[in-house]
C-alpha positions as CSV (number, residue, x, y, z in Angstrom):
1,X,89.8,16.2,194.9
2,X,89.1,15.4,191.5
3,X,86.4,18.0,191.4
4,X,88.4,20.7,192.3
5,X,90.9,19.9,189.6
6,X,88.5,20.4,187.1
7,X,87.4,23.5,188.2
8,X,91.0,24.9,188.5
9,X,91.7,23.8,184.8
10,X,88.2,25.1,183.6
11,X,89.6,28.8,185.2
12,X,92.7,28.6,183.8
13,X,91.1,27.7,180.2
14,X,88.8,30.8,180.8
15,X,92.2,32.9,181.8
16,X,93.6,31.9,179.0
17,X,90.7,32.9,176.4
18,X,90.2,36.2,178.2
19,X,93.9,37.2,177.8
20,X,94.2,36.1,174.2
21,X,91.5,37.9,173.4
22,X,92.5,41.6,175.1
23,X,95.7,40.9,173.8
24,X,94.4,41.0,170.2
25,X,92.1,43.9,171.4
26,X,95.4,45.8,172.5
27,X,96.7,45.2,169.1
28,X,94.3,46.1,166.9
29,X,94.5,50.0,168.6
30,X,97.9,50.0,167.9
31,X,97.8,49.7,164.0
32,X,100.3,51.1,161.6
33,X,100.4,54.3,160.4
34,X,100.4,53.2,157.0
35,X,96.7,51.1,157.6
36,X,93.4,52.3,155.5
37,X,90.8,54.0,157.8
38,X,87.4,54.0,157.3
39,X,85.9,57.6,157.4
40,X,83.5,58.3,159.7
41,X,79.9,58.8,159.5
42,X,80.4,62.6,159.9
43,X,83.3,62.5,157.3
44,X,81.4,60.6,155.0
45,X,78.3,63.3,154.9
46,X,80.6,66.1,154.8
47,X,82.7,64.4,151.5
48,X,80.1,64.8,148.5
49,X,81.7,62.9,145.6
50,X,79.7,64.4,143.1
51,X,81.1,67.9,144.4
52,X,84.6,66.9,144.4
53,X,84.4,65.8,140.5
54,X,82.6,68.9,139.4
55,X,85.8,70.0,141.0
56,X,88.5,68.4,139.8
57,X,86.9,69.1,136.3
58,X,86.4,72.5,136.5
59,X,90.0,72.8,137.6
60,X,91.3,70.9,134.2
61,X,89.1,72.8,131.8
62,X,90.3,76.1,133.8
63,X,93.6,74.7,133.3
64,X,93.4,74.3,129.6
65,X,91.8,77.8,128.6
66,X,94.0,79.8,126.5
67,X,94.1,83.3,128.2
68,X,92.8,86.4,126.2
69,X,94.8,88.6,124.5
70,X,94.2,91.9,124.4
71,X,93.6,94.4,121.4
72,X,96.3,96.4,122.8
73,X,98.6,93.6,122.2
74,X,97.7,93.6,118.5
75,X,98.3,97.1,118.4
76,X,101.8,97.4,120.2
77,X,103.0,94.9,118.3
78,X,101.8,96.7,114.7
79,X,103.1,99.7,115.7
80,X,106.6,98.2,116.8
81,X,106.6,96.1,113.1
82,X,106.2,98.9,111.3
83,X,107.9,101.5,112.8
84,X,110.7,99.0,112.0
85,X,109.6,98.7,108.5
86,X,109.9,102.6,108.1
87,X,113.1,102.9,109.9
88,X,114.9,100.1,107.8
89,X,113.0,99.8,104.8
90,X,115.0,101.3,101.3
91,X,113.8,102.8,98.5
92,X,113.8,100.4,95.9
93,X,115.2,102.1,92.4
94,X,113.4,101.1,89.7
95,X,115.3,101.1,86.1
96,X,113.0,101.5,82.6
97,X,114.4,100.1,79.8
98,X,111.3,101.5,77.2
99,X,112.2,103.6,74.8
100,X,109.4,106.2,73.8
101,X,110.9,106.0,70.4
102,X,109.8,102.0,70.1
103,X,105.8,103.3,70.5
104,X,104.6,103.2,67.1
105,X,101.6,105.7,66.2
106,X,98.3,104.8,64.4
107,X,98.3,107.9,61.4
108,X,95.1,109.9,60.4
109,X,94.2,109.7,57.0
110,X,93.1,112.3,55.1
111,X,89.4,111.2,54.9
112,X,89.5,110.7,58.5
113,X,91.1,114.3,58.9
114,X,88.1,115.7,56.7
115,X,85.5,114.3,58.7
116,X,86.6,116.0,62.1
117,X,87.1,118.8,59.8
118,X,83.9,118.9,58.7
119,X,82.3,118.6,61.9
120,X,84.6,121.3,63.7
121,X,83.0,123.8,61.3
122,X,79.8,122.5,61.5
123,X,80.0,123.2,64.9
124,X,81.2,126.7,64.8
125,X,79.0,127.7,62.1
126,X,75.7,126.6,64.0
127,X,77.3,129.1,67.2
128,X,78.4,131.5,64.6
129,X,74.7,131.3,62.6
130,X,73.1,131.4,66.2
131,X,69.3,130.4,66.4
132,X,66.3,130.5,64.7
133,X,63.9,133.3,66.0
134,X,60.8,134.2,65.7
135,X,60.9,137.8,67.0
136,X,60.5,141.1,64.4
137,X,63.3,142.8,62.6
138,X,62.3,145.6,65.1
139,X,63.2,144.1,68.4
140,X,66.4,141.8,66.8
141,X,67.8,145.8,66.4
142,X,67.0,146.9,69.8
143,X,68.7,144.0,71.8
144,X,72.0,144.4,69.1
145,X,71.9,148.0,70.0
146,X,71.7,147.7,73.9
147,X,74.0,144.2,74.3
148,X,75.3,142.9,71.0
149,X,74.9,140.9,67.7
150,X,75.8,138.0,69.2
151,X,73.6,137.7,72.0
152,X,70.5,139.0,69.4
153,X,71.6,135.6,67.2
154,X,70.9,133.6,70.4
155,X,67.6,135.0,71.2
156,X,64.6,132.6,70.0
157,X,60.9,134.6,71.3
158,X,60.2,137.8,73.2
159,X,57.6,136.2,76.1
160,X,54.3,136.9,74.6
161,X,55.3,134.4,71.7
162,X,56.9,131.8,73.9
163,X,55.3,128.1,73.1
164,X,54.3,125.2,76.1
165,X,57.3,122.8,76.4
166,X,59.9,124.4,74.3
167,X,63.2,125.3,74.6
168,X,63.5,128.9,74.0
169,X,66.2,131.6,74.8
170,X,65.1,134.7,76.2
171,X,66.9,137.8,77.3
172,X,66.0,140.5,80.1
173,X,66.5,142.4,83.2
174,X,66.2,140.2,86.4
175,X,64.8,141.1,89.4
176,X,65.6,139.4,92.4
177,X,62.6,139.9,94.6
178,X,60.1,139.0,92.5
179,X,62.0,136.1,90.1
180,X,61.0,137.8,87.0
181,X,62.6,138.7,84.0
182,X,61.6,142.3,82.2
183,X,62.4,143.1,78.7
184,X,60.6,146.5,77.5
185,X,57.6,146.3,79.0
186,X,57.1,142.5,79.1
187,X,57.8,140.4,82.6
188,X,58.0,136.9,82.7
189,X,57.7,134.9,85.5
190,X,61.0,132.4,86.6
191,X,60.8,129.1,88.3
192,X,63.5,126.2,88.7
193,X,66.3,125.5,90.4
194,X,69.0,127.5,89.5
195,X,70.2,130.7,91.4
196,X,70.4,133.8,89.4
197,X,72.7,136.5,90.7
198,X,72.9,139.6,88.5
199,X,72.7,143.6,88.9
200,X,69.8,145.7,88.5
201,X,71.2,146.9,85.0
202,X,73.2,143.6,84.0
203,X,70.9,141.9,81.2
204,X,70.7,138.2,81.7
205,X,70.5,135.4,78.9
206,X,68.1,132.5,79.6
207,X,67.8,129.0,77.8
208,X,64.8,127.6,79.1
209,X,61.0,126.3,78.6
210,X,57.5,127.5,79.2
211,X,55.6,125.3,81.7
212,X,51.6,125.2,81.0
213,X,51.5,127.4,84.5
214,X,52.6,130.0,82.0
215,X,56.2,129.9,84.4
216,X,59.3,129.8,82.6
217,X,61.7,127.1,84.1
218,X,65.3,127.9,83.7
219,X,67.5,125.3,82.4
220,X,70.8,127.5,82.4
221,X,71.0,131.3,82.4
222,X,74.6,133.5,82.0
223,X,75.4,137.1,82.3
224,X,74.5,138.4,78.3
225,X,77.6,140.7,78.3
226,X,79.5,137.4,79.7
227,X,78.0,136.0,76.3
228,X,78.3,138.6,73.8
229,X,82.1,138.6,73.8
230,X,82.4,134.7,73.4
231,X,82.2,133.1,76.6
232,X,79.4,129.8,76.8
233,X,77.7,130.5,73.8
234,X,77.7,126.9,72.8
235,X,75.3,126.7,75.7
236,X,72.8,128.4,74.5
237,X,72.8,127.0,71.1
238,X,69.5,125.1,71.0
239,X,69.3,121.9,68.4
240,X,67.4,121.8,65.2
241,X,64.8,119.3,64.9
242,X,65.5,117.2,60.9
């Protein structure tokens, strides 16, 4: 009798342990909605945490980028400002109170007024005079009688008397084709930069200077009729050596 009575309360301590322990099982399963799950193993692999930073990070500094602004804007918004500027902008009116009379003038003295004097005429007498020339009495006479006396003062050499590598004015008939200039029955032989344009009959003046390939280079040239009633003659006025 005894023996059974132990078993019984054995069994009913075993009962007891086996329905505490389900019970705890059964409530465990039915956690709150608010408890922390642990991801699974398949949740974990797919969740890469360096992935997700590079993420989040990319999404701030996307975030804080100022946007671009187009040249167009710059433009629109010129054209609006000073289309403004234009429309309201007034003349400003400007009032001078200088008086011309207030200027005072530095006055030329008379020594001073002598000196420019004195070089004016020095001037026009050297253009008036004309240059030194080395041609005969004979050919001075024939290029007065077919141009004029003022284009003969100008006239330094006839081309058979021309010197290397000096300036000399010569005088002559031009001919386009070949470069040359005739006088009589000389021809001389043109080089140099210049472009002469001149009729078959129109005498051309020539300031220039005889190269050692016995070619004359022309420095300036004008028509000699152009010349002879006043025009450039300055320009052909070559300096004498003291």
């Amino acid at each position: 009798m005894e023996f059974v009575c132990v078993i019984g309360i054995f069994l009913a301590f075993v009962s007891i342990s086996v329905y505490s322990t389900m019970r705890e099982i059964k409530s465990e399963k039915r956690a709150s909605k608010w408890a922390f799950h642990v991801p699974t193993a398949e949740v974990q692999g797919a969740i890469n945490p360096i992935d997700e930073a590079f993420k989040f990070t990319a999404q701030i500094q996307t975030s804080t980028v100022t946007p671009e602004v187009e040249l167009s804007d710059y433009t629109d918004a010129y054209l609006y400002t000073k289309n403004n500027a234009e429309n309201n902008n007034e003349v400003a009116e400007f009032e001078s109170n200088i008086d011309v009379n207030d200027f005072q003038t530095s006055s030329l003295n008379d020594e001073l007024m002598q000196s420019i004097g004195s070089l004016i005429k020095s001037v026009n007498d050297e253009i008036e005079q004309g240059n030194d020339t080395t041609m005969s009495e004979g050919i001075l006479e024939k290029i007065t009688t077919q141009i004029g006396k003022n284009v003969a003062k100008l006239v330094t050499n006839t081309y058979s008397n021309l010197v290397e590598n000096e300036e000399s004015v010569v005088v002559g008939l031009y001919c386009d084709k070949s470069n040359t200039l005739s006088f009589f029955d000389e021809k001389l032989q043109l080089t140099g930069d210049e472009t002469i344009v001149s009729g078959e009959e129109d005498f051309v003046l020539i300031k220039g200077m005889l190269l050692p390939s016995k070619e004359f280079r022309v420095l300036h040239h004008e028509d000699a009729d152009t010349v002879e009633i006043g025009y450039g003659k300055e320009q052909f006025i070559i300096k004498k050596v003291a």
